[in-house]
N, C-alpha and C positions, 0 to 999 in steps of 0.2 A: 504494500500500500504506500502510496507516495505520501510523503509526511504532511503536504498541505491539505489532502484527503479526510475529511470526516471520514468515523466510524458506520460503516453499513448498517449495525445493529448495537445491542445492549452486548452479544454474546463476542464480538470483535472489539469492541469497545472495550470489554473486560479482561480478552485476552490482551490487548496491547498497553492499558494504560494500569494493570494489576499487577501485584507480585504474586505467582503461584508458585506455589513450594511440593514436588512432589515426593512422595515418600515411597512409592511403590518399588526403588529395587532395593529399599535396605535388606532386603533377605538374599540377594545377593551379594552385598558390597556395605558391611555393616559401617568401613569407614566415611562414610559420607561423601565419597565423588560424585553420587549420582544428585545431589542438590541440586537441580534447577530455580534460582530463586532470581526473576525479574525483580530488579528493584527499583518501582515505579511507583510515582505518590501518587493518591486517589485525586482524579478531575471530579469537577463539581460540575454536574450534568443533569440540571432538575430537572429535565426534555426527557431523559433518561428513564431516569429513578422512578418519577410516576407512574409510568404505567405497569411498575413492576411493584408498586404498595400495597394495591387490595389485593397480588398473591400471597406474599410475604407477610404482611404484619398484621397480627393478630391485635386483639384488645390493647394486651398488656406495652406491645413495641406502639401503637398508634397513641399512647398517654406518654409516651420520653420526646424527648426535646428532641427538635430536627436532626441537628447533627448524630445523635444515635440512632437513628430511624435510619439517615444515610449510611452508617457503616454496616448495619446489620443487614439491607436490603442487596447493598454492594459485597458483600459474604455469600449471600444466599447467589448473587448472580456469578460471582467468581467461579463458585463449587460448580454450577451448573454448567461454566464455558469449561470447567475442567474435566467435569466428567464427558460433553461430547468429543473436548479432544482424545479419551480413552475410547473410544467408539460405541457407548452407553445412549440405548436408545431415547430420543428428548420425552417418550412416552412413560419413561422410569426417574421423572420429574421425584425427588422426594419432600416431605414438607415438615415446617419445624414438629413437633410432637409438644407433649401438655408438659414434659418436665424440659422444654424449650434447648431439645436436642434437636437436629436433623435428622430425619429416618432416609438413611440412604437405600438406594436400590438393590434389589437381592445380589450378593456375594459383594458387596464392595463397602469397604470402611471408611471412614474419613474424620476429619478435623476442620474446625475452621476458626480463626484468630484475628482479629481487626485491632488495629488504634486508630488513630484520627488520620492518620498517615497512610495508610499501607494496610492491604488485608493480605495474608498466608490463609490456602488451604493445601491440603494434605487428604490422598486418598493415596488407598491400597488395598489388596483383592483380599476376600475374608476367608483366611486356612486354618488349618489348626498350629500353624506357628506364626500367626499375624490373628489375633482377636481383638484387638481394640489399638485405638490410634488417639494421642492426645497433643496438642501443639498449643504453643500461647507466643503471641510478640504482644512487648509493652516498650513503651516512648522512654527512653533512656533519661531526659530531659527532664526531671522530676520539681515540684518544688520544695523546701523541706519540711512541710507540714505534710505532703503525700509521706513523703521518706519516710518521716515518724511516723505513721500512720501503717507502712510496709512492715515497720519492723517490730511490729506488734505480732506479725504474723510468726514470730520466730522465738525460740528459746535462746536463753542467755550461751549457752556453747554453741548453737546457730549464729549469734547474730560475733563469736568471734571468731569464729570459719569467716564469716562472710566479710569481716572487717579486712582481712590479708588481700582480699579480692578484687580488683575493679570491677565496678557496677553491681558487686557482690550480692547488693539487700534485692537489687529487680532481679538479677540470674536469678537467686533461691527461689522471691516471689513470683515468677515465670516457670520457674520447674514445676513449684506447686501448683497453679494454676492447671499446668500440663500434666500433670499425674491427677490432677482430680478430673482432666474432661477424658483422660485415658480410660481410668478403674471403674467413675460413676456409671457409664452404659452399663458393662460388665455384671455389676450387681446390685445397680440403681438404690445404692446405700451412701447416706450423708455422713460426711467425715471433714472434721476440721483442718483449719490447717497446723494445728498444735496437734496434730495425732499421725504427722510425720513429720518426721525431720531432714533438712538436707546435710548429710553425712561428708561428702566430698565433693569436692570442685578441680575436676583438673585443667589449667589452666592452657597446657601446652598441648594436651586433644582435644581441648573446650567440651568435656562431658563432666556428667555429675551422675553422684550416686542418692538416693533417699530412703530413707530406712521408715517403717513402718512400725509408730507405736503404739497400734492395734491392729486386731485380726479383723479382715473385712471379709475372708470364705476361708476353706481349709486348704486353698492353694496361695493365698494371701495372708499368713499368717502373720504375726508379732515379730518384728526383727525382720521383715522379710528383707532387702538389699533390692530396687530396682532405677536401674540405670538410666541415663537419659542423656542426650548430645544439647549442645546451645552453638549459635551462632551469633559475633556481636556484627551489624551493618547497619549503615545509613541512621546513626543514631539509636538503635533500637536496640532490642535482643530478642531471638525467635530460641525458645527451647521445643523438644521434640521426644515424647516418649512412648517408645510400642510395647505393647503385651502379648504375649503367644504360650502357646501353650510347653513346656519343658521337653 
């Protein structure tokens, strides 16, 4: 497309002016080469957006303020340009559900992460060593009334892991984020963020570990250890964490 060129549709539009992040070959390349991550800031496209509101937004998104209404509708259309790039018939449309997940199309998992900036989704085929998929990006940019507000979210030996760390208190508060949209489908059980902890940060694979201090099923036990990659870009930070079966 020639760059003076408008967008044909919402679905070209999304793929050119979106970041999408795919996750579908970490099961073969656990190191992360297979990242695809466009990093392109959200256009403001009311032409757009509208006629994609009464699919999207339900009661509860149609009472938040504009700008969340825009990133949540711009998630829902990303997911959608991503999955027809996976060859996913437009007829396997999925729609958010009452505990305000997306019900994706049979055999296929996903993710989906917005700031005011930029949305990441994440899909990947559902086997029994890929069960659940969880991703979060948060605006790096903080101010320190958020910051203190982040680091509520952590225990005293959390929050001195995260002190040695650049960006330390969002990586943790992004892991967790990402470990709770991973686990919650899985066993649709509410869990704090004080009932895991982030255990390690390694700085020079940018992955993390978070330990579990409760049992959420008999395959998530107490103590459990589950791992998770971050990337820092364009201000931000995107973590990313899979579950499958042992």
């Amino acid at each position: 497309m020639h760059p003076s060129q408008q967008p044909a549709d919402d679905e070209q539009m999304i793929r050119d002016r979106t970041s999408l992040l795919h996750l579908a070959k970490l099961i073969e390349s656990p190191d992360l080469p297979w990242v695809d991550l466009r990093q392109i800031a959200l256009v403001k496209r009311p032409d757009r957006i509208d006629a994609a509101r009464a699919l999207y937004c339900g009661p509860e998104i149609e009472r938040a303020i504009p700008a969340r209404q825009y990133e949540f509708i711009v998630g829902r259309l990303a997911a959608e340009s991503l999955l027809a790039e996976l060859g996913l018939s437009a007829s396997q449309r999925w729609v958010p559900s009452k505990a305000r997940r997306p019900v994706w199309p049979a055999g296929v998992l996903g993710s989906v992460s917005h700031s005011e900036k930029i949305v990441c989704v994440a899909i990947g085929p559902r086997m029994q060593a890929l069960q659940s998929i969880g991703i979060d990006v948060e605006y790096l940019i903080q101010s320190p009334e958020t910051i203190k507000a982040i680091e509520m979210c952590f225990r005293k030996e959390e929050l001195q892991l995260l002190a040695s760390v650049k960006h330390g208190a969002l990586i943790g508060f992004s892991a967790k984020e990402a470990l709770f949209k991973c686990l919650n489908p899985l066993f649709d059980k509410y869990f704090d963020f004080l009932d895991a902890k982030v255990a390690s940060i390694d700085v020079s694979n940018q992955t993390f570990e978070i330990e579990l201090l409760i049992a959420l099923s008999p395959q998530l036990a107490k103590s459990t250890i589950i791992p998770g990659h971050y990337r820092l870009f364009a201000e931000h930070v995107w973590t990313g964490i899979l579950w499958g079966a042992s």
